[in-house]
N, C-alpha and C positions, 0 to 999 in steps of 0.2 A: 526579558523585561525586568527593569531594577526594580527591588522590591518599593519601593516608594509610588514610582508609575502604575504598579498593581496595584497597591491601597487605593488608589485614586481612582481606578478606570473600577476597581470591585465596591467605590460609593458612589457607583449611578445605580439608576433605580431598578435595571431590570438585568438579567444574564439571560441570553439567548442563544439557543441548543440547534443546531441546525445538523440532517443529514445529509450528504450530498451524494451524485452519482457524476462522471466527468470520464470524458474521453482527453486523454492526456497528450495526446499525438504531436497539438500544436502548443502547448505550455512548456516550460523546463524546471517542469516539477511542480509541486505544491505551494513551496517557501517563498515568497515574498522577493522577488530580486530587483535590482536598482535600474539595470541596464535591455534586462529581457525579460518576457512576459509571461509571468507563472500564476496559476491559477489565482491564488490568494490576491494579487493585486486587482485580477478581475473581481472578483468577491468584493473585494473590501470597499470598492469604487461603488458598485451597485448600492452596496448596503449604506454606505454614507449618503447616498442619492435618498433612502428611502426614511433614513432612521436621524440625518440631520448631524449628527455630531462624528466622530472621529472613531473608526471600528479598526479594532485590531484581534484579528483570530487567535485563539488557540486551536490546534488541531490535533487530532491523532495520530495522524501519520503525516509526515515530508514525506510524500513519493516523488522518489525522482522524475526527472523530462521524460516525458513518451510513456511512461506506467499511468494506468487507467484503477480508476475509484466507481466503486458500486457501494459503498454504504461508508464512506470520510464520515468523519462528527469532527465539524467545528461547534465554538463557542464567542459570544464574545458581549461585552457590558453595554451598554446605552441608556441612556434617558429620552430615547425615540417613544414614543405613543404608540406608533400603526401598532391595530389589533394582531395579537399572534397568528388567529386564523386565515390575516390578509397576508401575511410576510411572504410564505411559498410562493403564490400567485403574484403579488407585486415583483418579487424578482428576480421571478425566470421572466417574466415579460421582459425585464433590461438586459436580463442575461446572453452570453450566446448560447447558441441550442447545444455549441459542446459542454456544456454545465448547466446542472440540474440541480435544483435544492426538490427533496421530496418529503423531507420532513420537515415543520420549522415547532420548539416547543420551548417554552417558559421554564426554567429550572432556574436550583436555588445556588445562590451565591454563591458555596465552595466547589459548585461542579469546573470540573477543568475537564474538557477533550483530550487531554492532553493526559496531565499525572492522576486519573483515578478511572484508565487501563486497566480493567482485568487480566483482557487477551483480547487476541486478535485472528482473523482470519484470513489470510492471503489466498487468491487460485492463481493458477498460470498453465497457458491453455496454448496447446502444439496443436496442430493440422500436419501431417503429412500427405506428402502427395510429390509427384517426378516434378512437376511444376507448378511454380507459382501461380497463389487466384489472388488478381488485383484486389479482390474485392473482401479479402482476408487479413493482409497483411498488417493493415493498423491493429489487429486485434489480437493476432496470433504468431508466435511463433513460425515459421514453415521450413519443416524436416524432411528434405528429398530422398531420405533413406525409409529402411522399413526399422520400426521402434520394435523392443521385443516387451510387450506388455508387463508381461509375470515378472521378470527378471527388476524390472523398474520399480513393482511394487513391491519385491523382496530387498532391495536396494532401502526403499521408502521405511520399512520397517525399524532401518538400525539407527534414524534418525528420532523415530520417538523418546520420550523419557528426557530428564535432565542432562546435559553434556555442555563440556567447551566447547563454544562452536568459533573459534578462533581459524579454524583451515578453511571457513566461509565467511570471513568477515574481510569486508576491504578497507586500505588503507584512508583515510578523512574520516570516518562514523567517529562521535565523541561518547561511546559507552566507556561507561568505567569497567564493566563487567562484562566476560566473550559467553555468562555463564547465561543458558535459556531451558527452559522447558516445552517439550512438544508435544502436544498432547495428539495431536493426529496427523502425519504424513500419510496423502493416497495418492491414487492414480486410478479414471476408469476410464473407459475409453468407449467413443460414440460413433461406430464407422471409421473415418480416419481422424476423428479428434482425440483428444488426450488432453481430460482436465485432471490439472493436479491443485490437491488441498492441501493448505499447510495452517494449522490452528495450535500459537503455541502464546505462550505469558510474552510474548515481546519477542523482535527481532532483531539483528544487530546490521549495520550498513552494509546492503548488497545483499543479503543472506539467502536468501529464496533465491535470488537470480545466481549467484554459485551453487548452490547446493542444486538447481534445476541444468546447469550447466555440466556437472557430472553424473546425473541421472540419466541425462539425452544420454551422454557418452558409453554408458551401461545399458541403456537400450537398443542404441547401436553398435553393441559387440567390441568398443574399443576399452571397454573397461571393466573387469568381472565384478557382477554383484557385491560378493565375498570383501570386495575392498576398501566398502567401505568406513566399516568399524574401525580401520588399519589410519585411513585417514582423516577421520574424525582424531583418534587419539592423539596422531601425530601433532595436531597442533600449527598445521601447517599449510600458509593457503596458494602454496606452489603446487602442492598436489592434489589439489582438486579441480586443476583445471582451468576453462575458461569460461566466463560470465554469460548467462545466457543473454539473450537482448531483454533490454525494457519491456515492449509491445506488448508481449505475452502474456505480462504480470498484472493483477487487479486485488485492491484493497478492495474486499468482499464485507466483512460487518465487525466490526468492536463491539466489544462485549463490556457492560461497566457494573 
């Protein structure tokens, strides 16, 4: 947004803070696109419906096509009236049922969704099992081998702390810096599920879905623990492998 457009859209009279939760399966992605249909332009459609003038988000996270939201925070300016208390209710009614506002709150003019980020909290969630269950696949991962637990949470270990995460960053992200801090990598596992936590200051493009791409691979015995720290240093994102799928991953809560 050019800074001129922001002065203007930050002198209407109200910012509004909205949480959201969305199944991602049928969007391609969060961001706003011209030609196919991403979350945001559903949003922004409803909300113009409700609040009269011209809504443009900020968000926390672009998650890409197919990645699912349990706690998004958009924002965004208006000189709509409807009561805060009516906003949630008013537009999930418009909405479709794959998108959910669960919070909607009144906040002050320099909040941004976007640049006042503390951290964040990623899950990404495996089912193993010999075969596919129809009735998992938007949501999960599905790994036909056996995972080996411990191995994967001693793997998860060498990512905490500060590091270049430049061997899990993919090519398009516009970070200046591969540099992040991770304050908790886990893994626990529920029968044959396997949720993984990742809560770190910021992620870089693709990162959880690399970094869970060679964790599978270390749970399934094609890649030892011990390698990781090797490839972390290295600097290098041929050796980490390949990308897990979208499905699996959910922006879980921002923290601000």
């Amino acid at each position: 947004m050019r800074p001129e457009h922001k002065e203007m859209m930050k002198a209407r009279a109200r910012n509004i803070k909205l949480t959201l939760s969305y199944d991602g399966t049928n969007y391609h992605g969060f961001q706003r696109q011209n030609k196919v249909i991403a979350v945001q332009n559903v949003l922004e459609d409803v909300l113009h419906k409700l609040f009269g003038d011209s809504i443009e988000l900020a968000a926390a996270g672009r998650t890409d096509a197919g990645v699912h939201a349990m706690g998004q925070v958009v924002n965004f300016f208006t000189d709509g009236t409807i009561p805060i208390e009516r906003v949630a209710y008013a537009a999930n009614r418009l909405l479709p049922d794959d998108i959910v506002i669960t919070k909607a709150e009144e906040t002050d003019k320099d909040f941004s969704a976007l640049h006042c980020v503390q951290s964040k909290i990623y899950l990404y969630k495996i089912y193993q099992s010999p075969i596919a269950d129809p009735f998992l696949t938007r949501y999960y991962w599905h790994v036909n081998k056996n995972l080996n637990l411990e191995n994967m949470q001693e793997a998860l270990k060498y990512i905490e702390g500060e590091h270049d995460f430049s061997s899990f960053r993919s090519v398009g992200g516009n970070d200046t810096s591969p540099v992040r801090e991770i304050y908790e990598a886990s893994c626990k596992q529920e029968g044959n599920i396997f949720i993984f936590k990742f809560w770190g200051s910021g992620f870089l493009y693709h990162m959880v879905r690399n970094i869970m791409g060679l964790v599978a691979n270390i749970g399934l015995g094609r890649v030892d623990k011990d390698e990781m720290p090797r490839i972390i240093e290295a600097k290098n994102r041929a050796l980490a492998g390949r990308m897990a799928p979208a499905n699996g991953l959910y922006l879980y809560k921002v923290y601000y």
